[in-house]
C-alpha positions as CSV (number, residue, x, y, z in Angstrom):
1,X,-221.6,-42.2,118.8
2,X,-219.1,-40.5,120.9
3,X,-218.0,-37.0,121.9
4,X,-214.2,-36.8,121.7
5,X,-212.8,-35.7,124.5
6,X,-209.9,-32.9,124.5
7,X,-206.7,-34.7,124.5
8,X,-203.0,-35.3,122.9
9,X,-204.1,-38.3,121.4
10,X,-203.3,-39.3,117.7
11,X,-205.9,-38.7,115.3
12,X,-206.3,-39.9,111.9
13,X,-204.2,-36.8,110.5
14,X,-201.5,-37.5,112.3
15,X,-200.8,-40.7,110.6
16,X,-197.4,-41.4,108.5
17,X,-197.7,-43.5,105.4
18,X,-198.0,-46.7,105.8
19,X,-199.2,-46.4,109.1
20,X,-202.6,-47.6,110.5
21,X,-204.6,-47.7,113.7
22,X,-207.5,-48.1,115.2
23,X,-210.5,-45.8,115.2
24,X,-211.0,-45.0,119.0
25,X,-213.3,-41.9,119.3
26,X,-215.4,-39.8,116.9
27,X,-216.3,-36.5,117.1
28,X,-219.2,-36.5,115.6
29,X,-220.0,-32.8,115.8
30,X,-217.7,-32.0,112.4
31,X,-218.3,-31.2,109.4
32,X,-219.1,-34.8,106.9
33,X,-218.5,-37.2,109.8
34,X,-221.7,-39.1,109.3
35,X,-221.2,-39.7,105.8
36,X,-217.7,-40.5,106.6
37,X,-219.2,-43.3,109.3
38,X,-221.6,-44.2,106.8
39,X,-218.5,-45.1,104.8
40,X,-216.8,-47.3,107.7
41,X,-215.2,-44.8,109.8
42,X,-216.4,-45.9,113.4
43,X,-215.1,-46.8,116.6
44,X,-213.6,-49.9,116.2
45,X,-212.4,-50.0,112.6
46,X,-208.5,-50.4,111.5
47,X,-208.1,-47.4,108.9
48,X,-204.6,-47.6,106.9
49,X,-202.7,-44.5,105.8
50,X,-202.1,-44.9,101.9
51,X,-201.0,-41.6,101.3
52,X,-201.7,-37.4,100.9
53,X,-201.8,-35.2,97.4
54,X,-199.1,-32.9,96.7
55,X,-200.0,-30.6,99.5
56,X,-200.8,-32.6,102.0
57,X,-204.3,-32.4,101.1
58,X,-206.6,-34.6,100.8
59,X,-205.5,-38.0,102.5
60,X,-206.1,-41.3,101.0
61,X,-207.0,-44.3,103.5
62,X,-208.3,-47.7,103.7
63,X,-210.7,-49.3,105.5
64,X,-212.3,-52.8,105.2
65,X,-210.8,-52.8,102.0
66,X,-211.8,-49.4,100.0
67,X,-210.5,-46.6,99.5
68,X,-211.9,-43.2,100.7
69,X,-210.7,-39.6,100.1
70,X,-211.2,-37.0,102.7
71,X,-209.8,-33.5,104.3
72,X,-207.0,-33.2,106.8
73,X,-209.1,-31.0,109.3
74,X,-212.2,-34.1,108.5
75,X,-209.6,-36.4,109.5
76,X,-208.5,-35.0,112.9
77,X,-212.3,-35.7,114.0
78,X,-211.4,-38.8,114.1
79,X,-209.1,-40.2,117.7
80,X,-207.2,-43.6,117.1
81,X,-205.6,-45.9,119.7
82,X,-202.6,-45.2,118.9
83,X,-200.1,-45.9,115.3
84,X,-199.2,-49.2,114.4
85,X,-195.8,-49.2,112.1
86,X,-196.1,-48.7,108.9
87,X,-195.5,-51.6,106.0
């Protein structure tokens, strides 16, 4: 597991719609990231914005094909390599 490092990089709240990317870095110090890893958030995986509630809050992704539900401020523990267009 990795430390994320202070940086403008995107992070998984950042994403638009339709756009994915790949998990870089995890900072593994926030609040549900282990259960969130245990669901297939780790370095390495290609998560997919689907969309956010009325809000903004929560955000629904996909990764290796399910769906998972989580927080905006769970989201931005997690650093991608940069956004990939969306669909």
């Amino acid at each position: 597991m990795t430390r994320m490092a202070e940086s403008q990089s995107i992070t998984l709240a950042d994403l638009r719609p339709g756009q994915a990317g790949s998990i870089e870095a995890v900072d593994t110090d926030g609040p549900g990231v282990l259960r969130l890893m245990a669901l297939g958030l780790v370095e390495g995986a290609l998560v997919r914005f689907k969309h956010a509630a009325i809000g903004g809050d929560p955000l629904e992704i996909s990764v290796y094909g399910a769906s998972i539900s989580l927080r905006r401020d769970q989201a931005r523990n997690f650093r991608l390599a940069g956004a990939l267009p969306g669909e």
